[in-house]
ZAZAKOL-430138 format. One record per residue: residue in one letter; x, y, z of N, C-alpha, C, O in turn. Coordinates in steps of 0.05 Angstrom, whole numbers, padded with zeros to 5 digits, always signed. Layout:
N
AXYZXYZXYZXYZ/...
% end
This chain:
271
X+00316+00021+00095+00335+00019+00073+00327-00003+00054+00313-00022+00061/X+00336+00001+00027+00331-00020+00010+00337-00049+00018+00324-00070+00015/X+00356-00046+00028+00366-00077+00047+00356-00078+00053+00344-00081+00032/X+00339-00080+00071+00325-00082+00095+00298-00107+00077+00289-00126+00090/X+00291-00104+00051+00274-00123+00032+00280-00153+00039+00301-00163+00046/X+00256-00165+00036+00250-00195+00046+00266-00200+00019+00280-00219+00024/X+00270-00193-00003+00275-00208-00022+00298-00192-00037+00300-00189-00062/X+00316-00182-00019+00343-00165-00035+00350-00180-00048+00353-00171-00071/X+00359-00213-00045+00376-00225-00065+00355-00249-00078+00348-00271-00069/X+00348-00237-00103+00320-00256-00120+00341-00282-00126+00365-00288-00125/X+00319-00289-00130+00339-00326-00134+00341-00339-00117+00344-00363-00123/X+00341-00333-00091+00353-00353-00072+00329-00352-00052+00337-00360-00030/X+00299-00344-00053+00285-00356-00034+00264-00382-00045+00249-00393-00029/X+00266-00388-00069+00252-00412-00084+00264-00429-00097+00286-00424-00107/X+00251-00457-00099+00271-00478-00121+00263-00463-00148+00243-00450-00152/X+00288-00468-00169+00283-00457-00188+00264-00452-00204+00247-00470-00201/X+00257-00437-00219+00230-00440-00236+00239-00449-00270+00258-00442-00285/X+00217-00467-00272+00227-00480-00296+00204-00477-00325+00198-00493-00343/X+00195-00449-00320+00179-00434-00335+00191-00437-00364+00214-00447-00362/X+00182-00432-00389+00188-00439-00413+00207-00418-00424+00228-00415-00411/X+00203-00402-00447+00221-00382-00464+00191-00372-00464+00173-00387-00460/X+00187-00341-00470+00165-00324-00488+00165-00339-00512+00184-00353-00520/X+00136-00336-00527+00140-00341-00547+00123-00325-00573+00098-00323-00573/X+00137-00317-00591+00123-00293-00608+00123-00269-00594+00112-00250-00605/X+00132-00266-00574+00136-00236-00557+00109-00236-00536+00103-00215-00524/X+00092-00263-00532+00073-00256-00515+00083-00263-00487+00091-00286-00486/X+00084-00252-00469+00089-00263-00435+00074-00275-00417+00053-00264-00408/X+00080-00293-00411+00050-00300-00381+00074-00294-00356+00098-00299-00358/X+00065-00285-00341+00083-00274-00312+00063-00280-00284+00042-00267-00281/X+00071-00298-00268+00051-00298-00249+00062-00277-00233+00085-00268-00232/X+00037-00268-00217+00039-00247-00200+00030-00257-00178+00007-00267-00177/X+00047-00256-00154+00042-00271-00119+00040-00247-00104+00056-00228-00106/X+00021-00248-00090+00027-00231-00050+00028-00253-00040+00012-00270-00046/X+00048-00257-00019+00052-00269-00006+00039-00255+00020+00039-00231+00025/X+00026-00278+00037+00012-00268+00066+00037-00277+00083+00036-00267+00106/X+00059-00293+00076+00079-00295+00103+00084-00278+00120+00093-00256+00114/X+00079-00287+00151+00078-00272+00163+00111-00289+00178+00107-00296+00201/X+00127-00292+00172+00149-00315+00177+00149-00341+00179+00170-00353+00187/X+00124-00356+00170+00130-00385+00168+00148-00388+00148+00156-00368+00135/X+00161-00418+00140+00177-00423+00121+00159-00432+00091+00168-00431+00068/X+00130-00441+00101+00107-00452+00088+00084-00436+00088+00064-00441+00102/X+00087-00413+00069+00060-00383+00069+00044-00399+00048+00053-00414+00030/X+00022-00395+00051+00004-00391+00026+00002-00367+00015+00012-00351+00030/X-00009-00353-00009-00010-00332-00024-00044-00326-00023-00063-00342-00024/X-00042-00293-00020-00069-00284-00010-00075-00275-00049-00097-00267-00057/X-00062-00278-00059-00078-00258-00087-00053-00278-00103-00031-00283-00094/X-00068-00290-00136-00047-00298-00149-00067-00293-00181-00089-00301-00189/X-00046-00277-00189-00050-00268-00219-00042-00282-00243-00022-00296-00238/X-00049-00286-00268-00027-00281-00280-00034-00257-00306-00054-00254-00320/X-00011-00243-00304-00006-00222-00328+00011-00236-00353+00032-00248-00354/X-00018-00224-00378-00006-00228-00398-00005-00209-00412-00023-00192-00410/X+00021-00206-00435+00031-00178-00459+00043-00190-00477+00058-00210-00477/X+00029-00169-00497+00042-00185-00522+00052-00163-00525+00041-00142-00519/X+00079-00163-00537+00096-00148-00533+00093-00126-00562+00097-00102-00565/X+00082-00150-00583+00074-00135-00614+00049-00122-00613+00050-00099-00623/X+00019-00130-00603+00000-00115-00603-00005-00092-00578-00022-00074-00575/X+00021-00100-00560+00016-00070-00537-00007-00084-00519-00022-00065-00511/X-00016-00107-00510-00047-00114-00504-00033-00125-00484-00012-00139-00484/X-00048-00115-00466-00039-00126-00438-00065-00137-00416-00081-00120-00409/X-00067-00164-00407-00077-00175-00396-00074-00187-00364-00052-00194-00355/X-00104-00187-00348-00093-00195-00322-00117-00212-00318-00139-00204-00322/X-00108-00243-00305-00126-00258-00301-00121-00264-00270-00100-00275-00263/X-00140-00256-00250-00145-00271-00230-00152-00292-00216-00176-00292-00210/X-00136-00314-00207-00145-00335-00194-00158-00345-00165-00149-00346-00142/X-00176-00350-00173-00180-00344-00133-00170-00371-00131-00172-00390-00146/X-00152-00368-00101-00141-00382-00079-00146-00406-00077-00128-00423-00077/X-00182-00413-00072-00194-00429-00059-00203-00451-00079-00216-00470-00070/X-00196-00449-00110-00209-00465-00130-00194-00498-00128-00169-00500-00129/X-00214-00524-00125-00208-00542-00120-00187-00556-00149-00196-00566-00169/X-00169-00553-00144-00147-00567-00162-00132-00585-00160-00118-00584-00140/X-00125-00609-00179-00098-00621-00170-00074-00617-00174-00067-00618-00198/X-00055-00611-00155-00038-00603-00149-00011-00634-00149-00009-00653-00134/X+00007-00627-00172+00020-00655-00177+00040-00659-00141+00046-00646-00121/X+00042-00682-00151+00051-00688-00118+00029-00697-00100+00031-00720-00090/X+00010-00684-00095-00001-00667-00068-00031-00681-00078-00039-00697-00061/X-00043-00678-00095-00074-00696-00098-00081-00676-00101-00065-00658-00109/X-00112-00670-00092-00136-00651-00093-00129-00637-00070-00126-00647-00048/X-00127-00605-00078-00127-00574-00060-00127-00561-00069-00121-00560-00092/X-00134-00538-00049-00135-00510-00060-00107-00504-00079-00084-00512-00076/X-00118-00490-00095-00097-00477-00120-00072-00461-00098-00050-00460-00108/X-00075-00451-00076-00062-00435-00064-00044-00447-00052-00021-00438-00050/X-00053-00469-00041-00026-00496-00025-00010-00502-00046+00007-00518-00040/X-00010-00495-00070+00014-00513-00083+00040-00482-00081+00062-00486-00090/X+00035-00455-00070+00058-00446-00066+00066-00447-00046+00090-00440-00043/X+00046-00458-00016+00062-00468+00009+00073-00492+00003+00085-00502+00022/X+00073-00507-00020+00081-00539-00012+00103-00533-00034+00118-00552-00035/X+00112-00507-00058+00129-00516-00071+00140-00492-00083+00158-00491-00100/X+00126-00474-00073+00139-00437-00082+00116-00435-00107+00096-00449-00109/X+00127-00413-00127+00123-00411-00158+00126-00436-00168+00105-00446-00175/X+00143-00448-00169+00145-00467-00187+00129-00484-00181+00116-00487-00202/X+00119-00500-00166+00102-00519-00156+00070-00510-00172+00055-00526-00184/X+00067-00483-00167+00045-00464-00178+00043-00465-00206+00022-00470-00217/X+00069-00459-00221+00064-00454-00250+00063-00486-00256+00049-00489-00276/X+00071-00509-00246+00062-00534-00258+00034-00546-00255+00024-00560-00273/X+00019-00536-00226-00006-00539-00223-00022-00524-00242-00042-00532-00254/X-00011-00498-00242-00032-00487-00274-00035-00498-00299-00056-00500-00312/X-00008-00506-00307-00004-00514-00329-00024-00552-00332-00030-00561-00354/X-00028-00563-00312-00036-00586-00317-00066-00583-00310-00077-00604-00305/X-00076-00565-00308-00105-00563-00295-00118-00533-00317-00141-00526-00316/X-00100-00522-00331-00108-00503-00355-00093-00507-00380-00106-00506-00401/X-00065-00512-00379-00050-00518-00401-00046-00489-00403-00056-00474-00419/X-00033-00484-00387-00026-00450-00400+00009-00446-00392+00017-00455-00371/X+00026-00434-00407+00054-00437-00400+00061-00414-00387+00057-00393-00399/X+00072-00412-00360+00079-00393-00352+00112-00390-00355+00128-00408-00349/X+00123-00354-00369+00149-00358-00371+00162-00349-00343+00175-00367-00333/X+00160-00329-00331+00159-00319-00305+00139-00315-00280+00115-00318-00280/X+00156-00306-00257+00146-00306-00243+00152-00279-00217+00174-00268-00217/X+00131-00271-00200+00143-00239-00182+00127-00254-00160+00109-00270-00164/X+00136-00245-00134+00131-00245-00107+00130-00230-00098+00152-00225-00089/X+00112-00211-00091+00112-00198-00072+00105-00197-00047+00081-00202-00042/X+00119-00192-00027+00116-00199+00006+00103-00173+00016+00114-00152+00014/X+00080-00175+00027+00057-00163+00033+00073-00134+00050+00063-00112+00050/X+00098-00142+00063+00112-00122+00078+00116-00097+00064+00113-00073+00071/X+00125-00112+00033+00138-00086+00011+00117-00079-00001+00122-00061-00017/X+00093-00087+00001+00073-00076-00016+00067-00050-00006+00072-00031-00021/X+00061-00049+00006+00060-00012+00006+00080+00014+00001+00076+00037-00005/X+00108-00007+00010+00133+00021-00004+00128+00016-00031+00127+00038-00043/X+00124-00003-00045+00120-00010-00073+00101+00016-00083+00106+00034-00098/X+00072+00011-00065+00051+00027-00081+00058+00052-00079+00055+00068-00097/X+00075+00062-00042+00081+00091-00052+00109+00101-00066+00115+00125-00067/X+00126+00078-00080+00138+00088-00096+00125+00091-00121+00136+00106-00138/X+00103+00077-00127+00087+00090-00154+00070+00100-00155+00059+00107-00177/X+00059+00106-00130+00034+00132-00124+00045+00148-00099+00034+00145-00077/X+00065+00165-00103+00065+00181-00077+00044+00199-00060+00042+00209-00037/X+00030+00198-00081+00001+00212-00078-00026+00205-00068-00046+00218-00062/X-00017+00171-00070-00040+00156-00061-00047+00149-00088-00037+00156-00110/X-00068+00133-00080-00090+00121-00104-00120+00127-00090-00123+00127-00066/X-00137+00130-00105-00159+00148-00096-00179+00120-00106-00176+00109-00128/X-00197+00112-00086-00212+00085-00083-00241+00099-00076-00247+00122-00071/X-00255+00073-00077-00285+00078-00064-00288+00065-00042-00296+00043-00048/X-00287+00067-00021-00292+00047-00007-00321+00038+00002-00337+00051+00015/X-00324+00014-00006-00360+00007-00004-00375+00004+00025-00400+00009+00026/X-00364-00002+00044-00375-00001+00068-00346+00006+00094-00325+00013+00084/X-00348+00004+00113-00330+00006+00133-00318-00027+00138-00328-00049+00142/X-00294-00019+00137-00270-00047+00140-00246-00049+00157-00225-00038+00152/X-00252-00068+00184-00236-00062+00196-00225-00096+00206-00201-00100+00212/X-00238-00112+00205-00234-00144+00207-00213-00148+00200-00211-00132+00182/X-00192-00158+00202-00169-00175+00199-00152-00159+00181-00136-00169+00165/X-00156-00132+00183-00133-00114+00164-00111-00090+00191-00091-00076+00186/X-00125-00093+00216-00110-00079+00228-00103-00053+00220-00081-00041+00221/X-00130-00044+00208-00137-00022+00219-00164-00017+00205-00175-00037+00196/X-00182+00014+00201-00210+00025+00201-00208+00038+00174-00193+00057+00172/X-00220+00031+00154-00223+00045+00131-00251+00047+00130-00265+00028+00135/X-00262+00072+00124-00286+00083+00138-00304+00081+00097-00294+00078+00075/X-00319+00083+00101-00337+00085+00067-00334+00118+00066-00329+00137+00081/X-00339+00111+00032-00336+00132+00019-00310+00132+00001-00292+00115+00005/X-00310+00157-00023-00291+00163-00039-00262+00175-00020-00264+00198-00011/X-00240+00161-00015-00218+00180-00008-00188+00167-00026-00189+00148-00042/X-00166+00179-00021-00146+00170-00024-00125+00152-00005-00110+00161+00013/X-00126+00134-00012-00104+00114+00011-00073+00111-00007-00068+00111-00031/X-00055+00108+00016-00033+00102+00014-00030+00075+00018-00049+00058+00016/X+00000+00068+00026+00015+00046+00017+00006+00023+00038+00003+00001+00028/X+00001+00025+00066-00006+00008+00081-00040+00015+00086-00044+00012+00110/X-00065+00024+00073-00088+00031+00080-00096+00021+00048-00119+00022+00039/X-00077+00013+00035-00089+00008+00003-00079-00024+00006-00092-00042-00006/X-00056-00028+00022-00054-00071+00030-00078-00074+00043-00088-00096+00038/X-00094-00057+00061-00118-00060+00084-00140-00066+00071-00152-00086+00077/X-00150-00044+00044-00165-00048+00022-00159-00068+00005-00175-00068-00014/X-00145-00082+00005-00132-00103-00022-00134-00129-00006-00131-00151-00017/X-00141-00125+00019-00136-00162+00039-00162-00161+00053-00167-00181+00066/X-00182-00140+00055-00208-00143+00069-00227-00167+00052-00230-00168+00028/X-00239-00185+00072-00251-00215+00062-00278-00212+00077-00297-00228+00072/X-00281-00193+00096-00306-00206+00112-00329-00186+00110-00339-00171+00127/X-00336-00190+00083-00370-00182+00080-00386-00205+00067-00385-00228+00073/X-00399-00197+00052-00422-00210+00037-00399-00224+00018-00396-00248+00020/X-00383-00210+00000-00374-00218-00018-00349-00233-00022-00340-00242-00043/X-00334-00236+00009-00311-00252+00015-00297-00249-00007-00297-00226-00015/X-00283-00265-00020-00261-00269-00034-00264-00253-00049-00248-00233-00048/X-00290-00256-00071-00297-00242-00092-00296-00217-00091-00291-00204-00111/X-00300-00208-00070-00299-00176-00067-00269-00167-00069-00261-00148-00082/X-00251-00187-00050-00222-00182-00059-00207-00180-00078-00189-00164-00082/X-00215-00198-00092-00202-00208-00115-00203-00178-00144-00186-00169-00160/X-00241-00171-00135-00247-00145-00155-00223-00127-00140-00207-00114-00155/X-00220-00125-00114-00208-00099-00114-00176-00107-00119-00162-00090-00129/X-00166-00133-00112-00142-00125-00130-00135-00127-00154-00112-00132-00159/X-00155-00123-00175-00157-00118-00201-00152-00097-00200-00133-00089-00213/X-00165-00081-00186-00175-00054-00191-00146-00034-00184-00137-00018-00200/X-00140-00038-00169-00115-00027-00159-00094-00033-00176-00079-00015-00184/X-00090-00060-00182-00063-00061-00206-00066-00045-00222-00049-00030-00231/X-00093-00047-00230-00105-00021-00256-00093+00010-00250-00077+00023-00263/X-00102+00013-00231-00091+00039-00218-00062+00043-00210-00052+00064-00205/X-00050+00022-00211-00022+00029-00206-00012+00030-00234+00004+00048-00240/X-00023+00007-00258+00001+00015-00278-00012+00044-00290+00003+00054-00307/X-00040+00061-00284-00043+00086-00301-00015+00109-00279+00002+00126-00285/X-00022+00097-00257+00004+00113-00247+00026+00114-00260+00038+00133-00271/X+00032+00088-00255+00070+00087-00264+00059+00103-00295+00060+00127-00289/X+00052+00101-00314+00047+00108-00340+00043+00141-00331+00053+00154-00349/X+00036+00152-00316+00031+00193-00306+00064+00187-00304+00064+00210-00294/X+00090+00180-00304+00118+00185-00291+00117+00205-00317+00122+00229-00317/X+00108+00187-00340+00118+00203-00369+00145+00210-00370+00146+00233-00379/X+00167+00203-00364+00197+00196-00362+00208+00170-00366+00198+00156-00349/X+00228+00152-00386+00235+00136-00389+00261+00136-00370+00270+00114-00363/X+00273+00159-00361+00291+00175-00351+00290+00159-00311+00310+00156-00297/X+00259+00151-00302+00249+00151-00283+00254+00120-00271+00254+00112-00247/X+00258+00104-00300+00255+00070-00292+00276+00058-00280+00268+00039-00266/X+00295+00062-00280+00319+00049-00265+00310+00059-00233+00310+00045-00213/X+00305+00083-00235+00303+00091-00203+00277+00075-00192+00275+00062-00171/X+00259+00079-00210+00236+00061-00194+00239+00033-00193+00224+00019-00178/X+00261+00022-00211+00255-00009-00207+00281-00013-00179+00278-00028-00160/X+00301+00003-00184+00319-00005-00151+00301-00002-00135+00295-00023-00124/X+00288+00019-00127+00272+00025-00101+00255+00000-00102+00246-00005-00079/X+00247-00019-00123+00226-00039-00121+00230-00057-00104+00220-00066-00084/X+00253-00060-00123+00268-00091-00125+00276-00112-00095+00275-00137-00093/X+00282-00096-00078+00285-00112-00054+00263-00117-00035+00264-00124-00012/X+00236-00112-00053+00201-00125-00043+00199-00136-00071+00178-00131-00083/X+00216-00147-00082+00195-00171-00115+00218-00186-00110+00241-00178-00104/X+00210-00208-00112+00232-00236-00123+00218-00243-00143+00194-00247-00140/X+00229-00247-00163+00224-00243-00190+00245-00260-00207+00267-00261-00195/X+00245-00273-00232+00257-00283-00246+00262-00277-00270+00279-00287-00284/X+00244-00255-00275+00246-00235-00301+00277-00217-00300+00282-00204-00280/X+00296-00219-00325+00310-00201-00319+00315-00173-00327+00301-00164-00345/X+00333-00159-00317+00336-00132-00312+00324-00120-00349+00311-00101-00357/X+00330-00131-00356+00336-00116-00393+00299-00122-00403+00285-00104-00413/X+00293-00149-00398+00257-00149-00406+00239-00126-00376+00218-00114-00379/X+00249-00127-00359+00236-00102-00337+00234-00079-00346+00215-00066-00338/X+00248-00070-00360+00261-00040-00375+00247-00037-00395+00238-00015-00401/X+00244-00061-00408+00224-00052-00439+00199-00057-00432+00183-00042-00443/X+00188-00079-00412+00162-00071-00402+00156-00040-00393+00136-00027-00400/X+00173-00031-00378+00170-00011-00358+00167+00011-00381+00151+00030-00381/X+00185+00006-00400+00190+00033-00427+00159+00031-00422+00147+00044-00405/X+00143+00005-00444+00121+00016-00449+00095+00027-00437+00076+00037-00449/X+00099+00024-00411+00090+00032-00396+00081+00064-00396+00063+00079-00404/X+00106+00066-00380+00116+00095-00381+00112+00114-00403+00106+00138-00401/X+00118+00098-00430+00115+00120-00459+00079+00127-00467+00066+00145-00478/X+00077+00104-00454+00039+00106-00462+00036+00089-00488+00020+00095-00506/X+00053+00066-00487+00057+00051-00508+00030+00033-00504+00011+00035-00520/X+00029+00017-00486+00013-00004-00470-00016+00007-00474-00023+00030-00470/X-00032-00015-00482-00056-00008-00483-00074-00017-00458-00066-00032-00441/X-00094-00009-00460-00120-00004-00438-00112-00046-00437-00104-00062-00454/X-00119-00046-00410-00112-00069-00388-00142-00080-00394-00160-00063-00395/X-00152-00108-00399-00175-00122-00409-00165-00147-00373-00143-00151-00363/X-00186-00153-00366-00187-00180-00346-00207-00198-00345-00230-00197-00354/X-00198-00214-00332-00215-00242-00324-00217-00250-00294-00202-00242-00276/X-00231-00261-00292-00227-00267-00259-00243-00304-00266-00265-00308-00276/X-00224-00326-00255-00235-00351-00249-00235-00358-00223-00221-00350-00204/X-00254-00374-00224-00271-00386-00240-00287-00370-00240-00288-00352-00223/X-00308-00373-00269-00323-00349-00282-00352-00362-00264-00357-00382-00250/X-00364-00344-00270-00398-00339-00252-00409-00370-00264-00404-00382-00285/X-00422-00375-00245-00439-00402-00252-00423-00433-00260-00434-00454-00266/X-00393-00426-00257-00389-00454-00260-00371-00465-00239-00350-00477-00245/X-00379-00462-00212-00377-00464-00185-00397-00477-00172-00421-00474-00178/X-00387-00494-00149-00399-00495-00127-00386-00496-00099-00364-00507-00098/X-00396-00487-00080-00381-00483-00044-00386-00508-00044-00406-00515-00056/X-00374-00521-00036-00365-00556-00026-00343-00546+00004-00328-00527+00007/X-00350-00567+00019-00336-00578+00036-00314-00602+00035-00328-00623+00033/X-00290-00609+00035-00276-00643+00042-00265-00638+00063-00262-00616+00072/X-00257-00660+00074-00242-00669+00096-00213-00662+00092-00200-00672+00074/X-00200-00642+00109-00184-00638+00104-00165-00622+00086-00141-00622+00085/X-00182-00608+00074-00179-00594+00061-00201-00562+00063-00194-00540+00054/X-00224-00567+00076-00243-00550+00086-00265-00535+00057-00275-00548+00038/X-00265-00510+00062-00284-00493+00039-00260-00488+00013-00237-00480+00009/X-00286-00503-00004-00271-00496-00032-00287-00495-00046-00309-00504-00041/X-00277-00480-00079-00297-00475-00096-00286-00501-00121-00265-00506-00134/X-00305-00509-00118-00304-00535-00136-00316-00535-00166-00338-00546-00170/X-00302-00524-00183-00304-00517-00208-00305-00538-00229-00300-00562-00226/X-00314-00520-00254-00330-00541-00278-00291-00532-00288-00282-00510-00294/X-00279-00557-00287-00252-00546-00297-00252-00541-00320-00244-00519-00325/X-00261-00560-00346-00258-00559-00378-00274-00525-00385-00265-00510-00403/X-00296-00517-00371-00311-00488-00374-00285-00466-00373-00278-00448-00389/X-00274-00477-00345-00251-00450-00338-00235-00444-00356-00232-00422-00367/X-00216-00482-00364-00196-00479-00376-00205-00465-00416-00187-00458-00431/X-00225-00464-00421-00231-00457-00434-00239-00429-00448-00238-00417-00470/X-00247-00425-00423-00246-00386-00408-00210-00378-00413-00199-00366-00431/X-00205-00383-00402-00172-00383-00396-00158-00373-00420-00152-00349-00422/X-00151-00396-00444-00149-00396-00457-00160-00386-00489-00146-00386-00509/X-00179-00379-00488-00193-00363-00501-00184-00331-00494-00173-00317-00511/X-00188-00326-00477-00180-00303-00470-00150-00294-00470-00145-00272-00479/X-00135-00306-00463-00105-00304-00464-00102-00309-00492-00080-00301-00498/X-00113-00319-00513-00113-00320-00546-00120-00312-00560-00116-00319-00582/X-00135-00290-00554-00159-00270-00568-00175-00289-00581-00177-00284-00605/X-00186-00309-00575-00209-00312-00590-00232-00312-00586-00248-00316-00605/
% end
């Protein structure tokens, strides 16, 4: 049952978020999976942020990997990913903002549980993937190579596999790839008729801060085929990294920050 959602009542599993207003109609929205498996203190396995400008239809998704060495206010030098065990979203959108300068207005959670009723409420059909080798390490269960279609809990299995050559990176491409694939889905409903029903069925797997009336007009454009072709980024960009070790903190990717934040921003600005 819809009750049955980690996050039936939004609002009340984080301290507030103290994200800005839109401004000129463009959005930044972070996007969380949460890996909680019931601690009170999860870290986040995938953290996005999506941006739309609401006037050019241009819709953007920037990937952060997890592991990028940042300071985190409060907390000193760590992974980008401890500041949502040590402080939710909000803890998150202030560590971005002081380590890129970028404003985030909202924010979505999704708990790894609902991610798959999620995907098969917008692909009942599946989503049709490649899979590059055989993956069975730490996803609890066997996704074999080759072209097939996966559903709602064999497409979280493909979206959280870490242990090849390409670890993170390999993750991170595929959950690009899949958001990609879910919004051409939701956009096949071709019904504006369709969005209230798909966002109840959502809603009790997102905690979210966005409200009901901006969900609807995203979702319109979606759906109408308003929204244009999805452009991304993934940081830190190639070459301005290195694997470092600290105490206490373990493997991290220890980035040329002024390169990123510059990546970042450029890109989220069209320039």
């Amino acid at each position: 049952m819809a009750s049955d959602g980690k996050f039936a009542d939004d609002g009340t599993t984080f301290e507030q978020f103290q994200g800005s207003l839109p401004n000129n109609g463009e959005v930044n929205m972070l996007l969380l999976g949460s890996d909680s498996r019931g601690e009170k203190h999860s870290r986040t396995d995938s953290i996005l942020i999506a941006h739309y400008d609401s006037k050019s239809k241009h819709p953007k998704i920037v990937s952060l990997m997890r592991d990028m060495y940042v300071d985190i206010p409060g907390h000193g030098k760590q992974k980008l990913n401890a500041a949502y065990a040590f402080g939710g979203p909000e803890l998150l959108r202030q560590t971005i903002k002081q380590n890129f300068d970028i404003d985030i207005n909202y924010y979505a959670v999704v708990d790894f549980e609902g991610f798959s009723k999620i995907v098969d409420t917008i692909a009942p059909d599946g989503i049709e993937v490649t899979v590059p080798h055989d993956m069975s390490s730490g996803i609890g269960m066997t996704l074999h190579k080759g072209t097939q279609v996966l559903h709602g809990e064999q497409l979280l299995g493909y979206v959280r596999f870490r242990h090849d050559n390409m670890s993170d990176f390999g993750r991170v491409q595929r959950q690009q790839e899949v958001v990609l694939k879910l919004k051409d889905e939701a956009a096949s409903l071709n019904s504006v008729f369709k969005i209230p029903k798909l966002l109840g069925v959502m809603d009790p797997y997102i905690d979210t801060n966005l409200d009901t009336k901006s969900m609807m007009l995203l979702a319109k454009d979606v759906v109408t085929g308003n929204m244009k072709d999805v452009q991304s980024l993934r940081l830190p960009l190639d070459g301005s990294f290195e694997n470092k070790t600290y105490s206490g903190v373990g493997m991290v990717l220890d980035i040329d920050l002024d390169k990123n934040k510059e990546a970042l921003q450029e890109f989220l600005n069209d320039k």
